[in-house]
GUSE-432151 format. One record per residue (C-alpha): residue number from 1; z, y, x. Coordinates in nm, 4 decimals. Each point is the difference from the previous one (the first is absolute). Last residue first. Layout:
N
PT     k          z          y          x
PT   NUM          Z          Y          X
...
END
This chain:
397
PT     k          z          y          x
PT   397   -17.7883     4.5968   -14.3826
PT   396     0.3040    -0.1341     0.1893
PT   395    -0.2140    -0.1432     0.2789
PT   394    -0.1042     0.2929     0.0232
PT   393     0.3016     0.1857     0.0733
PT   392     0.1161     0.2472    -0.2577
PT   391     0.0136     0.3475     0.0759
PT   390     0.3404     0.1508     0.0487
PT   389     0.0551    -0.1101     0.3204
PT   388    -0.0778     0.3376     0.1829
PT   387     0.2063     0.2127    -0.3163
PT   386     0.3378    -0.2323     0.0482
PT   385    -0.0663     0.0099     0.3988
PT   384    -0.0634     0.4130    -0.0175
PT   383     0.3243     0.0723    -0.2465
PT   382     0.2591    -0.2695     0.3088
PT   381    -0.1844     0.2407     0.2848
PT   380     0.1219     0.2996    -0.1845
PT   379     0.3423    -0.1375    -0.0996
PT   378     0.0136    -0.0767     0.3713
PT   377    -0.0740     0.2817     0.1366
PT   376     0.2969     0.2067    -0.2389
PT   375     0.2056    -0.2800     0.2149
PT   374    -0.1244     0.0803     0.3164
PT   373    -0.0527     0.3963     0.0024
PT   372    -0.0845     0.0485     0.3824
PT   371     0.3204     0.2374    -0.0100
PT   370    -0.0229     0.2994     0.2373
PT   369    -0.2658     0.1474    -0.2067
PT   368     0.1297     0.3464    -0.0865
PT   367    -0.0955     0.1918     0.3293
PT   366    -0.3631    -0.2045    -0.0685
PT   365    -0.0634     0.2235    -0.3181
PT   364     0.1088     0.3166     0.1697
PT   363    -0.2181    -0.0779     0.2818
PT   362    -0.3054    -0.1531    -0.1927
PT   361    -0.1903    -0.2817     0.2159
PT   360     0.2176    -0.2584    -0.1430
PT   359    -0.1620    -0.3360     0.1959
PT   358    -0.1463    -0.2680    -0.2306
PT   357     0.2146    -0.3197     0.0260
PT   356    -0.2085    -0.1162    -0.3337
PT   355     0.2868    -0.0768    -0.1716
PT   354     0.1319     0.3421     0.1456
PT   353    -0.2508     0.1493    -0.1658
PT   352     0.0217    -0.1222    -0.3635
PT   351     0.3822     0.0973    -0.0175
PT   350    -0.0701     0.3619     0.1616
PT   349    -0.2549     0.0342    -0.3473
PT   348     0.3331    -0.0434    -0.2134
PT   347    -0.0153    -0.2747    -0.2301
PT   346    -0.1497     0.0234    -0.3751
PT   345    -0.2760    -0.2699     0.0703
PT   344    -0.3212    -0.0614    -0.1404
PT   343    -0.2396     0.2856     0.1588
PT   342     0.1562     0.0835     0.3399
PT   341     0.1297    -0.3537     0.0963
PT   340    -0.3344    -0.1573    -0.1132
PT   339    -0.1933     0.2444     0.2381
PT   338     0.2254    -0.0883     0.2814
PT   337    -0.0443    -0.3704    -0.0407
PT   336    -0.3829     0.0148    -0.0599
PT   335     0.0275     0.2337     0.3384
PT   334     0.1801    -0.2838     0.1130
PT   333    -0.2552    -0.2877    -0.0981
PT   332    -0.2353     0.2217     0.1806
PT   331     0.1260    -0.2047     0.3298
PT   330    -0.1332    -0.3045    -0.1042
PT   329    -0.3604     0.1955    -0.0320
PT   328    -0.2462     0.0014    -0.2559
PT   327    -0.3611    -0.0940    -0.1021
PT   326     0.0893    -0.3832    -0.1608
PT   325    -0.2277    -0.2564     0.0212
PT   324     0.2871    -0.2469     0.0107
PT   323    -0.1513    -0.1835     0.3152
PT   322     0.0179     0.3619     0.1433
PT   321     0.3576     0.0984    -0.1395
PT   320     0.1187    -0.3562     0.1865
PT   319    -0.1743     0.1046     0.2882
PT   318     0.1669     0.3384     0.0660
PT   317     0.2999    -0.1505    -0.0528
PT   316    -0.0082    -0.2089     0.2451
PT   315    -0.1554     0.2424     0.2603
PT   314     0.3469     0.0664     0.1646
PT   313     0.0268    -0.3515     0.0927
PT   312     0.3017    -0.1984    -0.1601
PT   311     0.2650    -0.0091     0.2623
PT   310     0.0554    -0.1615     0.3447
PT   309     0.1814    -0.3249     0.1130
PT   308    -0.0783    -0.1964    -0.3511
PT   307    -0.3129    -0.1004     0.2024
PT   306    -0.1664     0.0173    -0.3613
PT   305     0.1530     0.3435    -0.0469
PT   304     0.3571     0.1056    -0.1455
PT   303     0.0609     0.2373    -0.2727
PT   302     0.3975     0.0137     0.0293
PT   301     0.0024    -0.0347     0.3791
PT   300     0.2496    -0.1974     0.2113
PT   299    -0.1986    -0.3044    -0.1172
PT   298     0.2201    -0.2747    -0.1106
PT   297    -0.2647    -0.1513    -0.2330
PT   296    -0.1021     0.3297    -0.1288
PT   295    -0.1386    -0.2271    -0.3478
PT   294     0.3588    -0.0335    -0.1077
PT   293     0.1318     0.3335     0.1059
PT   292    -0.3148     0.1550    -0.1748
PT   291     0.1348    -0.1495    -0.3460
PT   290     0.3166     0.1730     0.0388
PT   289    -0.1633     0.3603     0.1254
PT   288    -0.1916    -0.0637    -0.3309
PT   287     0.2685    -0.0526    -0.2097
PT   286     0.1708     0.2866     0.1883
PT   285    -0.2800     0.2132    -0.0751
PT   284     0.0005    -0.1128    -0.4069
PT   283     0.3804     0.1065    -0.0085
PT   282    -0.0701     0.3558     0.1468
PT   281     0.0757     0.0815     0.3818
PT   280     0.1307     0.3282     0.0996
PT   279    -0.1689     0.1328     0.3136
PT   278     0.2160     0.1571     0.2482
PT   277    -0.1984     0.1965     0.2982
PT   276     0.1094     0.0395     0.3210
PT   275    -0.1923     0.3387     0.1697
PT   274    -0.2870    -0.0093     0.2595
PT   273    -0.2283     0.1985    -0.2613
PT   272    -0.2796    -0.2649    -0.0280
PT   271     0.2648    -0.2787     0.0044
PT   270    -0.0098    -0.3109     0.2341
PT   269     0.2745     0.1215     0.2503
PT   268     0.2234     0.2256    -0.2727
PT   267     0.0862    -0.3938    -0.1309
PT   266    -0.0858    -0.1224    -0.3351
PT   265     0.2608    -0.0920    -0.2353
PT   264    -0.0633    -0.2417    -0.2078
PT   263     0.2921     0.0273    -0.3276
PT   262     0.1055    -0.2642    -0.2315
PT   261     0.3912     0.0096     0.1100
PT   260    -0.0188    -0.3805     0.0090
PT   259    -0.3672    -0.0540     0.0870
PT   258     0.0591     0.2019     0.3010
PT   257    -0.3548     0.0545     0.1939
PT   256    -0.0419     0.1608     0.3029
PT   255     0.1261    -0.3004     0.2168
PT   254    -0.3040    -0.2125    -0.2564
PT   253    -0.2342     0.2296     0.2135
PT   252    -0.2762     0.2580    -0.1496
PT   251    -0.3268     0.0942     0.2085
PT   250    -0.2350    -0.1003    -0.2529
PT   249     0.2343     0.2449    -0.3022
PT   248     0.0409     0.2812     0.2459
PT   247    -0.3605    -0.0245     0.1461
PT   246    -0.1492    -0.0126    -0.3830
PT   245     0.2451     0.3414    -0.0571
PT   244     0.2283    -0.0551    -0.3025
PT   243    -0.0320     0.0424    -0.3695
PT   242     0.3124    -0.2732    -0.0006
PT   241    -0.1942    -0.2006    -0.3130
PT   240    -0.3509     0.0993     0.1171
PT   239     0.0576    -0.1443     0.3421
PT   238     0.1904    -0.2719    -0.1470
PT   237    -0.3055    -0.1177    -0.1952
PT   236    -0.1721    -0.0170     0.3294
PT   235     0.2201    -0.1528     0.1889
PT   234     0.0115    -0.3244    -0.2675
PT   233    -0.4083     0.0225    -0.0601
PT   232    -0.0243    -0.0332     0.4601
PT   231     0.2551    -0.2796    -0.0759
PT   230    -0.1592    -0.1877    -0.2776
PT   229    -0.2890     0.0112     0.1950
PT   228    -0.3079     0.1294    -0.1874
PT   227    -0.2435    -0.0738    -0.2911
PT   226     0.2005     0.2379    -0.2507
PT   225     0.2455    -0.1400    -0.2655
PT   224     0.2497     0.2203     0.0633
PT   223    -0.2477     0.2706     0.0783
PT   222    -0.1333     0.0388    -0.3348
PT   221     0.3594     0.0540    -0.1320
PT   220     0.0504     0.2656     0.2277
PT   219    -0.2982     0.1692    -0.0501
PT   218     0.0666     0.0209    -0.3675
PT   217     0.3486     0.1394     0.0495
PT   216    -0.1522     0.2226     0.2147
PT   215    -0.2591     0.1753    -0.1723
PT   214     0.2125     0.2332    -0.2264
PT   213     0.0731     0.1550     0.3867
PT   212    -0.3639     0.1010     0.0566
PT   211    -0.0868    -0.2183     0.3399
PT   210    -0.0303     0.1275     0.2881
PT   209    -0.2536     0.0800     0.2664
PT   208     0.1883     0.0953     0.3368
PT   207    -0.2602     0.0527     0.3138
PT   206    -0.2896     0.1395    -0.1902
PT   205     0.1703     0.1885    -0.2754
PT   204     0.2722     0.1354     0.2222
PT   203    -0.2443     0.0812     0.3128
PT   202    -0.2182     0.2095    -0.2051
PT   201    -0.0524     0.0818    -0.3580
PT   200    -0.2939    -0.2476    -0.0303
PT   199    -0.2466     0.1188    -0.2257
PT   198    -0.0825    -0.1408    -0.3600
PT   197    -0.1686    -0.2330    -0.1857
PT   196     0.1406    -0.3009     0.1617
PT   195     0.3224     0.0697    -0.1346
PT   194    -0.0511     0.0659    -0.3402
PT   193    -0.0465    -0.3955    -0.0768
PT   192     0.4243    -0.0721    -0.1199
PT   191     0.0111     0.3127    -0.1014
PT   190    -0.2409    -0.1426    -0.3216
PT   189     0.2790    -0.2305    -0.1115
PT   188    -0.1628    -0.3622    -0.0264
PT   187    -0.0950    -0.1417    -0.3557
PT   186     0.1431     0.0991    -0.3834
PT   185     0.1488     0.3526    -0.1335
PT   184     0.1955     0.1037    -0.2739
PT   183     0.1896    -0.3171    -0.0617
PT   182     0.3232     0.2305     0.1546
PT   181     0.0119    -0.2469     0.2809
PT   180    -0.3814     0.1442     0.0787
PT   179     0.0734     0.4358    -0.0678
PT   178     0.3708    -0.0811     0.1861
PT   177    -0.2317    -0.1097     0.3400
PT   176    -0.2467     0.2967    -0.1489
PT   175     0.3065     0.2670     0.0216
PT   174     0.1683    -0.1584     0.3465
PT   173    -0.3678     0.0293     0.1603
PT   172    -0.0359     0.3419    -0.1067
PT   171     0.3246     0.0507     0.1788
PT   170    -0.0702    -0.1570     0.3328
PT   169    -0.3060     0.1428     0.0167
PT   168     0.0976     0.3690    -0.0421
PT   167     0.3244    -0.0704     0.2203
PT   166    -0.2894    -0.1057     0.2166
PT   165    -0.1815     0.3201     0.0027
PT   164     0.2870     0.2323     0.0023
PT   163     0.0334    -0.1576     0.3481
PT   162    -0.3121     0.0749     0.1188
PT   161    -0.0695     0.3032    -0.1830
PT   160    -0.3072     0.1682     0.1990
PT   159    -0.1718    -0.4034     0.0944
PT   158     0.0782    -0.1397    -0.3242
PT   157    -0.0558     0.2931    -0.2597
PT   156    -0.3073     0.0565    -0.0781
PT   155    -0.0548    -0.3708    -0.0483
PT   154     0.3111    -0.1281    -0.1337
PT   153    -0.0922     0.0433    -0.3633
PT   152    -0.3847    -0.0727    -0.0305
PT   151     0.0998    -0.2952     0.1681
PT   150     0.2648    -0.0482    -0.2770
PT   149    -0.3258     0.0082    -0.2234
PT   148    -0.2116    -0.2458     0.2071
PT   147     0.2347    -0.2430     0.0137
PT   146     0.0477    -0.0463    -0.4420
PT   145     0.1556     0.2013    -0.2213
PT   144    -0.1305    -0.1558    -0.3410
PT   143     0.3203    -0.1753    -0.1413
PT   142     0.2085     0.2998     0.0746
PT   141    -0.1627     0.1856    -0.2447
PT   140    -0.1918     0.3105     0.1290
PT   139     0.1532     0.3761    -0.0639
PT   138     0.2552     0.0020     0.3128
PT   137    -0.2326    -0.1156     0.2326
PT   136    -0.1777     0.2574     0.2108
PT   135     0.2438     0.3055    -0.1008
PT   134     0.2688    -0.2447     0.0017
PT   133    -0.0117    -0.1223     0.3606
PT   132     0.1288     0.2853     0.2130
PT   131     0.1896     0.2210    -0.1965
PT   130     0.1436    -0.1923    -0.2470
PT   129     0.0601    -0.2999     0.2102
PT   128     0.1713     0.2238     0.2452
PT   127     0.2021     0.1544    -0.2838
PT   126     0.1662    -0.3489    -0.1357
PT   125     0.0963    -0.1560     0.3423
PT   124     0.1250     0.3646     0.0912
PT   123     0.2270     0.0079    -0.3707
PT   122     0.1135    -0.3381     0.0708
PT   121     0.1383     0.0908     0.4168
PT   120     0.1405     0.3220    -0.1633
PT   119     0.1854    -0.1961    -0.2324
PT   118     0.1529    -0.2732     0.2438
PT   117    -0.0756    -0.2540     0.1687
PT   116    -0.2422    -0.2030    -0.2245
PT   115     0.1908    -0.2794    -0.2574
PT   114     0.0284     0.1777    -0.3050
PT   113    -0.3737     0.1900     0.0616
PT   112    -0.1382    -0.3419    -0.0529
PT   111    -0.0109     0.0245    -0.3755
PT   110    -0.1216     0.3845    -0.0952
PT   109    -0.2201     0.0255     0.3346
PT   108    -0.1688    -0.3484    -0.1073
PT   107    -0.1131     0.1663    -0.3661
PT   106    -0.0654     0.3119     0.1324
PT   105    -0.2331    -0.0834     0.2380
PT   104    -0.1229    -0.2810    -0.2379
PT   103    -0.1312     0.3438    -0.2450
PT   102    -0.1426     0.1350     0.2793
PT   101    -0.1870    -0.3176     0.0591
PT   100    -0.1533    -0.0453    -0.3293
PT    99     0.2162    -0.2284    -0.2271
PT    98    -0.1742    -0.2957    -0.1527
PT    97     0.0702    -0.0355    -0.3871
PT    96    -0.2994     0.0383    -0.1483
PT    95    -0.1878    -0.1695     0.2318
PT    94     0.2277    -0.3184    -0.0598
PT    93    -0.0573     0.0204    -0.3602
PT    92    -0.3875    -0.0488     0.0987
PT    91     0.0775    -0.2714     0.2334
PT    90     0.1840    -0.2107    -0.2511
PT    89    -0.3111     0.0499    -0.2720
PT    88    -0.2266    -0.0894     0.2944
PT    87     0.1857    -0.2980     0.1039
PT    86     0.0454    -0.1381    -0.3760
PT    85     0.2621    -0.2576    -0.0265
PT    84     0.0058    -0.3633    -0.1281
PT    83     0.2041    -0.1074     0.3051
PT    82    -0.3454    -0.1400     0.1987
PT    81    -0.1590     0.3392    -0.0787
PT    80     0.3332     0.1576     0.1627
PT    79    -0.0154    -0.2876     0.3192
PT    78    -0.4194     0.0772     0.0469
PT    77     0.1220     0.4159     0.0008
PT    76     0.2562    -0.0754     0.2656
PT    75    -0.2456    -0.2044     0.2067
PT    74    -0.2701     0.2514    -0.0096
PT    73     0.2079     0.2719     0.1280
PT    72     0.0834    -0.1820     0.2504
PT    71    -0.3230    -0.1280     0.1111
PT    70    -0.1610     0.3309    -0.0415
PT    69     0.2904     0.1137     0.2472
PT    68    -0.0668    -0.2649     0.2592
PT    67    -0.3551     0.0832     0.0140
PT    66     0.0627     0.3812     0.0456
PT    65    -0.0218     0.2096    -0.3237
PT    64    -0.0929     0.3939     0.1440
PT    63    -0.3031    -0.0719     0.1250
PT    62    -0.0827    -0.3198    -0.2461
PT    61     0.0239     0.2929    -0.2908
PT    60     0.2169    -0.1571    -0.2267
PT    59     0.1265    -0.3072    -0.2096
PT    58    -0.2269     0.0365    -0.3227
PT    57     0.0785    -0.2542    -0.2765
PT    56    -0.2919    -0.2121    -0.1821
PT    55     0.1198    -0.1286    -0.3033
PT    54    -0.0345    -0.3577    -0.1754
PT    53     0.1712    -0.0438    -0.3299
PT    52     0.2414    -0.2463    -0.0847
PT    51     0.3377     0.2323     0.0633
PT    50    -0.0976     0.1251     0.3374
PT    49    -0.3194    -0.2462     0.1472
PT    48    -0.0389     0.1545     0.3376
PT    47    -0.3114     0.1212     0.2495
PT    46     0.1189     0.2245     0.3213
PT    45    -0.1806     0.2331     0.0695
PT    44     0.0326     0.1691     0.3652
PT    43    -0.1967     0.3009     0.1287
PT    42    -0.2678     0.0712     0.2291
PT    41    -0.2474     0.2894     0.0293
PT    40    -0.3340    -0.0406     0.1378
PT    39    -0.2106     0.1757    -0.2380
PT    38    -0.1148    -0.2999    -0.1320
PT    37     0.3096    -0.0802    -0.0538
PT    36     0.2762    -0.2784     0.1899
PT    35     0.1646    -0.1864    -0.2152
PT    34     0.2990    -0.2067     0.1459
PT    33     0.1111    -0.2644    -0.2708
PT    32     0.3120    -0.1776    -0.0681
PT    31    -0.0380    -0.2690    -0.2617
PT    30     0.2938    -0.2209     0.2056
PT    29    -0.2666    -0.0099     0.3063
PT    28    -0.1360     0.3226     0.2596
PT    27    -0.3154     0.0168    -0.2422
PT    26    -0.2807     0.2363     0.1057
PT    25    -0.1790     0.1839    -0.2227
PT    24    -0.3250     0.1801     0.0878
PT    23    -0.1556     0.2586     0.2125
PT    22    -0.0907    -0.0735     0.3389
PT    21     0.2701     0.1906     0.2889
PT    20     0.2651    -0.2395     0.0761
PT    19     0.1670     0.0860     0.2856
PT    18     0.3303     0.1767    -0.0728
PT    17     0.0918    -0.3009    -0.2504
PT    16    -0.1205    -0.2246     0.2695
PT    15     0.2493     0.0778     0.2259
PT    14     0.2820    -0.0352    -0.2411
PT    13    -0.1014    -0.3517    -0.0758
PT    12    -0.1271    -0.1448    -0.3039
PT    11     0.0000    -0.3623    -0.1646
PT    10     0.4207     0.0552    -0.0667
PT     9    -0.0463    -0.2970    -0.2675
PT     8    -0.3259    -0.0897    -0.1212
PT     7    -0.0385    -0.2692    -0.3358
PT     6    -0.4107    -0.0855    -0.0538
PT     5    -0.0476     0.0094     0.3501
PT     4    -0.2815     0.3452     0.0402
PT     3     0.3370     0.1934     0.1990
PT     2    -0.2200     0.1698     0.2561
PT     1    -0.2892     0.1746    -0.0274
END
């Protein structure tokens, strides 16, 4: 058994929590306890003096606790004993008060349907939920959904409903992301594991993982102070910020680029539908595009290579997500993009397509587009850098 020194911190490992079979109490350090029963069950105790007498608080089934969790959780409840508090008198008024996932439906539909498109777009948002995920987890609190249960969800629907399916995702994934800032909810988002219980949904789930857009602001803070180049971490936060193509954004040359008129515009040449495209640039992609002048050393190339002569390698990108043990894609990021456009912006869905230089396959629809929108663009692309750089960086936290 591990953790037998007279003060153990973090004695267990997450592998060994699945492994251990004898019965008995096993102490992870800071009085926090595995137990595993006879009858092979585990669960976490952890062991506290609240208000000068000792109690013994219960943490969880171990299956549905992970390590980190119980360590969480026990942390909190050591800092309210330390405080004069009572954990279990806390946690009791915080059952009482836990809304059940229909009830956090409503709750998030009623404040975030301001911002959405439009009322139509609100009232969808609202019904899919109702239909789709509230007859499995409208009646349980929001603090006890857990993988398994949004599994349950997405199941019988993921391969018939593809796309129904991830708006399904995406939005019980906005509800328990609100459910944990709320104080509701502690550890990871459970959407966040879904994935690798279910099918793929062919060529767009293999070849173009992304990211759920509430995500991103985390993701980019992470990678600012990722294990990488600082010019393969530059072109790839501009790649999210311009929700451009990875070849577009590699490919990109300083005589595309006009600082003063902040605009790259990217010739028909290197563009999937052989027409220019204007991308309006936002105040943090010029700082970058300022900072990558520096490091380009007179390259003609924005992103320049080692050689300085070609650009970054396509597989950049690739290998940064990799050493970041990330699933996804670089070019998800604009189905992150398009999603975010469509759930927390009021701007016309034509504005959102042209930023991704998506052709208008609708006659009457492209009869009307004979402007590629610029300046509506780049109120857009000025709403996605504001919500991208919203989370702190960590060396802010």
């Amino acid at each position: 058994m591990k953790g037998k020194g007279k003060h153990p911190e973090k004695a267990l490992t997450a592998v060994q929590v699945r492994q251990l079979k004898r019965p008995g109490r096993y102490a992870d350090g800071n009085s926090l306890y595995l137990v595993v029963d006879p009858s092979g069950a585990k669960r976490w105790l952890l062991r506290l003096v609240v208000q000068g007498r000792r109690r013994d608080i219960g943490l969880g089934g171990a299956g549905l606790v992970p390590l980190a969790e119980a360590r969480e959780r026990a942390l909190a409840y050591r800092k309210t004993a330390r405080e004069g508090g009572d954990p279990l008198a806390e946690r009791r008024k915080a059952q009482e008060i836990v809304p059940t996932f229909a009830e956090a439906v409503e709750r998030v539909h009623s404040e975030h349907k301001a911002s959405w498109a439009n009322a139509k777009h609100a009232q969808q948002w609202r019904n899919t939920l109702q239909q789709y995920a509230c007859p499995q987890l409208g009646p349980r609190r929001v603090d006890q959904i857990g993988t398994p249960d949004v599994l349950r969800v997405l199941a019988p629907i993921w391969l018939a409903k593809p796309e129904t399916a991830r708006r399904v995702r995406q939005r019980i994934g906005t509800v328990l992301d609100w459910a944990k800032a709320a104080g509701y909810r502690s550890g990871e988002n459970p959407i966040e594991g879904v994935a690798k219980g279910l099918p793929r949904q062919g060529d767009r789930d293999e070849h173009h993982a992304a990211l759920p857009y509430a995500q991103v602001p985390g993701f980019v803070a992470q990678l600012r102070a990722a294990e990488a180049s600082e010019g393969s971490r530059l072109a790839f936060e501009f790649l999210i910020l311009t929700a451009a193509r990875t070849g577009e954004v590699l490919g990109a040359r300083w005589d595309e680029i006009s600082l003063t008129d902040r605009l790259w515009t990217v010739p028909a040449a290197r563009m999937k539908a052989k027409r220019e495209h204007r991308v309006p640039l936002s105040e943090r992609s010029l700082t970058i595009l300022k900072r990558a002048r520096e490091l380009a050393a007179g390259s003609s190339f924005v992103f320049p290579g080692r050689s300085g002569e070609k650009p970054l390698s396509n597989m950049v990108f690739l290998m940064l997500l990799r050493r970041m043990d990330l699933n996804i894609t670089a070019h998800g990021f604009r189905s992150s993009f398009r999603d975010w456009a469509g759930e927390r912006t009021s701007l016309p869905r034509e504005v959102a397509e042209m930023a991704l230089a998506h052709a208008v396959e609708n006659r009457v629809e492209a009869a009307y587009a004979r402007s590629d929108l610029l300046e509506r663009r780049r109120d857009l692309m000025k709403q996605w850098a504001d919500f991208v750089s919203s989370a702190p960086s960590l060396a802010e936290r």
